[in-house]
N, C-alpha and C positions, 0 to 999 in steps of 0.2 A: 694619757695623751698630753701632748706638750708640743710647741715650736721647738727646730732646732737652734736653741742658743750657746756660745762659747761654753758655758759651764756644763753642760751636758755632752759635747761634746767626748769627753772622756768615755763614755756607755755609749760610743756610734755600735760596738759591735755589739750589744744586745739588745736592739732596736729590732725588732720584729717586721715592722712594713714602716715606709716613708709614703707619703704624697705632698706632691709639689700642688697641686690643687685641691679646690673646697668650694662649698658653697653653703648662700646665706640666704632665707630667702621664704616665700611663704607661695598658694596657689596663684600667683599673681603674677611674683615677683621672681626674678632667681640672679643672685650677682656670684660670679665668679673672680675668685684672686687664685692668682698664681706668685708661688715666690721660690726660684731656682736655688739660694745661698741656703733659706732656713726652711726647710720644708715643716710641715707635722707630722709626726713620731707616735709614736704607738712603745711601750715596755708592759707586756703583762707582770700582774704581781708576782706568778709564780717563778718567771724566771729572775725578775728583780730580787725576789728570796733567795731563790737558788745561789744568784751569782754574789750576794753578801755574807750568805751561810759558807762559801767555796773556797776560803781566803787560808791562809795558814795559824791565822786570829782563833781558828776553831770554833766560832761563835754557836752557842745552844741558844734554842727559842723554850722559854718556858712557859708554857698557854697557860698563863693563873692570873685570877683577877685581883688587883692590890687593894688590900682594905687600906691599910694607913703605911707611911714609913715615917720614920724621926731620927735624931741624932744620936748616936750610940758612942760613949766615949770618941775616940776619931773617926768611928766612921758612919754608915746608916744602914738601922735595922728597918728591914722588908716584911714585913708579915701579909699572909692571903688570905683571902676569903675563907680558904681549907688549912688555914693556922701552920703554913708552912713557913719558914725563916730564911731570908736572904740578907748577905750583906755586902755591901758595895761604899766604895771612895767614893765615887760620884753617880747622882744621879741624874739621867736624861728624862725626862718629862714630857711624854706628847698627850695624855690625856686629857680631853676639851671637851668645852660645851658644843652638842652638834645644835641643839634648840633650845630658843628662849622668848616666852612671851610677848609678843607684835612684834618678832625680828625675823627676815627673811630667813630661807634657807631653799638649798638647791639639792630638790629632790629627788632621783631618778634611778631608773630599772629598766635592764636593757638583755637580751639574749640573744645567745651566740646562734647565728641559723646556716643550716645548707640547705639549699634549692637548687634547681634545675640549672641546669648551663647556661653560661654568658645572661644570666639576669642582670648582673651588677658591674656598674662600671669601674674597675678593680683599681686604676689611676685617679680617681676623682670623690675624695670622700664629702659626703653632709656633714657638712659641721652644726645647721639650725636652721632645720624646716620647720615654721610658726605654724602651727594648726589652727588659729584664729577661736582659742576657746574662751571663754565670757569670764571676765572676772578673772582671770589667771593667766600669767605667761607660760604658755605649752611650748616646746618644738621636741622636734627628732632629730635623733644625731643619728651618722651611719657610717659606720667604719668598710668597708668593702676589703676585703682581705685578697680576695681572689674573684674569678668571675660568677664563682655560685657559693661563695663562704661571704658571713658579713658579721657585726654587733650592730643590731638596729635598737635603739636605746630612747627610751621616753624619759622628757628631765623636765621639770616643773620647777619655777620660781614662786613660793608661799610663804604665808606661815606658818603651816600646818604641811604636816606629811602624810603622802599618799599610800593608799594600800597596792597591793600586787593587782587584783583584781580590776583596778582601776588605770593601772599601767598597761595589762597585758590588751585591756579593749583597744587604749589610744596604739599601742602597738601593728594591733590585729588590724585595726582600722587604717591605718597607714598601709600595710602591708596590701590590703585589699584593694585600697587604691590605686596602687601601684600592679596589679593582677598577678599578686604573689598570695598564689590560695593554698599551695604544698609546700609544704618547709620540713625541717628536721630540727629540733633543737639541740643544740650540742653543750649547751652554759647557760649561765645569766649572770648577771653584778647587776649590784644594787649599794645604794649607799645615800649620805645627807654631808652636807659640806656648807657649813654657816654661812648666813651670808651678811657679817655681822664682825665688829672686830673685838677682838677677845682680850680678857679684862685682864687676864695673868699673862704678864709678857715677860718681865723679869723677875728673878729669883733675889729675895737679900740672901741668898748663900751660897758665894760665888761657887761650891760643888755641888749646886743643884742649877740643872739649865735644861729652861724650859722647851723643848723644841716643836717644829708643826705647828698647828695649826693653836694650839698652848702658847706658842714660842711668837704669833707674828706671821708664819711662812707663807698661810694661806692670802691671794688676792681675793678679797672680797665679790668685788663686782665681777666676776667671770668664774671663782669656785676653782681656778686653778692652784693647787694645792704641790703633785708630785715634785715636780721640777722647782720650785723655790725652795722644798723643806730640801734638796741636795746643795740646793744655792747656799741655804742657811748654816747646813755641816759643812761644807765647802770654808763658809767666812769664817763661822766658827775654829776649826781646826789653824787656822793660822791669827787669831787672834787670843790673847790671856784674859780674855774677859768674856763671861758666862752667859752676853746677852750679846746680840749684832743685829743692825737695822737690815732685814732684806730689800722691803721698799721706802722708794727714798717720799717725802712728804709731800711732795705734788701729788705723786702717784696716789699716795695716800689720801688726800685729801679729796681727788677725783673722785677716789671709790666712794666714801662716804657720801660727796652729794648725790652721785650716781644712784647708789642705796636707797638715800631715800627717795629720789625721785621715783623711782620701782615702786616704796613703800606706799606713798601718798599720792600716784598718778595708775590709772587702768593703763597699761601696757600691752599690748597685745605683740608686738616683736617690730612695730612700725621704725622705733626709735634705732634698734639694730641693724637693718635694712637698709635704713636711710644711709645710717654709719659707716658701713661695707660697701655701700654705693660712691660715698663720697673719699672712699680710701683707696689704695693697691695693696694687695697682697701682703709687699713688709711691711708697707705703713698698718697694717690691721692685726700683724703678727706681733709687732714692735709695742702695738698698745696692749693685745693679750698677753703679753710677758714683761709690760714693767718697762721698757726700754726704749718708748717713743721720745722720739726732739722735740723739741721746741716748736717746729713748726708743724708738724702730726697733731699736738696738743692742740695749738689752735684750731687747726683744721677738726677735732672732734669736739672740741667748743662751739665752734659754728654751727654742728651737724645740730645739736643738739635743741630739742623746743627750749626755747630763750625764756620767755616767763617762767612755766615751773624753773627751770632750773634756778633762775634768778632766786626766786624764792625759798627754796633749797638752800643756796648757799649761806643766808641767812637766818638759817635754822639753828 
């Protein structure tokens, strides 16, 4: 999932569904944005594979897990778990830490469902219903595909990750609340995205580069990850040097107080709410992809509880 930005742009034709609307919001509360130039996007994995594998490059996936590689007269030897040998000029790098002792991460598992007709409003997706649970940031995200097709997705802000069993309740319980008691499952995704910035960013060997979420790509404070590791090949591929800054250091800098404000404040989604309330639609897309002004910045300065944060930033 991702806003539509310039850079993505290039993949409008394998964009699966757009929505120009979303919402934020908890039993209380519900804010709507709209934004007509950059809607949210939707690329399944599979056809993202598909359309990278399709190229005249011929590109092979090889599913093996890398014990070690090193430098091999000019070039570098690959070896796997199952003692196999690859050798390559250069190596891309996205293997990363997804957790690490008292550092957040963004946990979450979600399935594909069909139900009954016209349950779902197919134009207006949930981007973060807060289920108000103790001690943790919960919401539901929900992608509406069609009028009875959806991805209803439980995502958790922790230290620790959650089991299936524990997603599929806050699921189910959603689902119920909603007087969705018959479904069909057709999928599920699941996955953990740090929330935390990562300690190998550049390579001293200018044919090793790091990329993903290895590399920098990932934003922190929101877990959005797909759409900047393209940002990151994107910069990459027209610059002769091995490393390039995706986000610029405000940005950066936001996350981290952000971070730990999450870390060392009980959250329950009040702060995001607020957020959404005091933005429109681009100004709220503009902040989840890296590319708010000046004046958006302030404006989510202000939103923000003043004391912790004050103290945060002094951390």
């Amino acid at each position: 999932g991702f806003w539509l930005t310039d850079w993505m742009k290039p993949f409008e034709k394998i964009i699966e569904k757009k929505w120009n609307e979303w919402t934020i919001g908890d039993a209380n509360t519900n804010i709507t944005h709209t934004s007509k130039q950059k809607p949210y996007c939707v690329i399944s994995f599979k056809k993202w594979k598909n359309y990278c594998l399709e190229t005249k490059n011929h590109l092979k996936i090889e599913n093996k897990q890398v014990h070690q590689y090193f430098s091999f007269k000019n070039y570098f030897k690959i070896i796997t778990t199952d003692k196999k040998e690859f050798y390559a000029e250069k190596i891309y790098d996205s293997r990363s830490v997804k957790e690490k002792n008292g550092e957040l991460i963004q946990n979450f598992f979600g399935i594909n469902i069909k139900t009954a007709d016209h349950t779902f409003n197919e134009k207006k997706l949930t981007l973060m219903y807060f289920t108000q649970d103790s001690d943790i940031l919960h919401f539901i995200y929900i992608l509406p595909f069609s009028h009875n097709k959806a991805l209803v997705e439980s995502t958790v802000f922790s230290k620790n990750a959650f089991d299936e069993i524990w997603f599929r309740k806050k699921i189910n319980d959603y689902l119920k609340l909603n007087n969705i008691d018959k479904f069909q499952e057709n999928g599920r995704e699941e996955g953990i995205i740090p929330m935390f910035f990562n300690d190998e960013v550049k390579s001293l060997n200018k044919n090793i580069i790091n990329i993903g979420i290895r590399g920098g790509a990932c934003k922190p404070s929101t877990g959005y990850a797909f759409s900047f590791l393209i940002k990151q090949i994107q910069l990459l591929n027209k610059s002769n040097k091995n490393h390039v800054t995706v986000h610029k250091f405000i940005e950066r800098k936001m996350d981290k107080i952000f971070i730990n404000f999450l870390k060392n404040n009980k959250e329950s989604g009040k702060s995001f709410i607020k957020l959404a309330s005091n933005l429109n639609g681009d100004e709220f897309q503009s902040f989840m992809m890296g590319e708010s002004n000046f004046l958006t910045k302030l404006k989510i300065i202000k939103t923000m509880p003043k004391m912790p944060f004050i103290k945060e930033i002094f951390n």
